[in-house]
C-alpha positions, 0 to 999 in steps of 0.5 A: 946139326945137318942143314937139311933136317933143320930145314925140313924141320923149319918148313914143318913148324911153319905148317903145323904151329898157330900163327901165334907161335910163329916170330913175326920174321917168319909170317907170311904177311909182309916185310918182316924179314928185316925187323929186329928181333930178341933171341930170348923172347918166348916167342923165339923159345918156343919156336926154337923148341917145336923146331928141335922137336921135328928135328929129332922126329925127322932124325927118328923117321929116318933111323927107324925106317931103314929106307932112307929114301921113303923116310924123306917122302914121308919128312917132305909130304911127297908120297910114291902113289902108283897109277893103279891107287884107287884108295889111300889104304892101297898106297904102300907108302902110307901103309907104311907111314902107319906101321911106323907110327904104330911102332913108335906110338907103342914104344914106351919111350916115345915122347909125346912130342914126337908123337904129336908131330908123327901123327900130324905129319902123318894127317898131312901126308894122306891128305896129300895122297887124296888129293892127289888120286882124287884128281 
């Protein structure tokens, strides 16, 4: 499996899940790096498979939209804005974002796990252009 799709999908579990569905290894609060931890707790199950669900969401960003470069913008929540933008909807990278879940939302073999990560991940990244035009 590649190690950065694995990666980003890693980084997006930590975003997008509770901290209920997160091990103790991963949370934030303190030293858990170094505890002790079962590979076949439900907890590292269910962890394990929302981060094989992004991992194919990333694999289907990219095979779909066939500018790889825009598709690791749209994976790492890093949008191309030009100065010019005044609103989210000017934003090509973001019309371009919706198009993509629209195409895969009327797709009948989308799963609707990856549904619900296109859809969070797609939240996240105009909030991130807002912020950032709203500077």
């Amino acid at each position: 499996m590649d190690t950065l799709k694995l990666k980003y999908a890693h980084e997006l579990v930590l975003m997008f899940k509770d901290e209920a569905d997160i091990p103790e290894r991963f949370k934030k609060n303190g030293n858990n790096k170094t505890q002790k931890f079962k590979k076949d707790s439900l907890i590292e199950k269910r962890f394990n498979d929302h981060k094989t669900s992004w991992v194919e969401t990333i694999e289907t960003i990219i095979g779909v939209n066939k500018n790889e470069e825009q598709s690791w913008r749209f994976i790492t929540i890093k949008p191309l804005i030009d100065q010019n933008i005044q609103k989210v909807t000017e934003c090509q990278d973001f019309l371009d974002f919706t198009n993509l879940l629209i195409q895969r939302r009327n797709i009948d073999n989308c799963h609707y796990s990856e549904l619900g990560n296109l859809c969070e991940l797609h939240t996240k990244f105009q909030k991130e252009i807002e912020k950032i035009i709203t500077k």
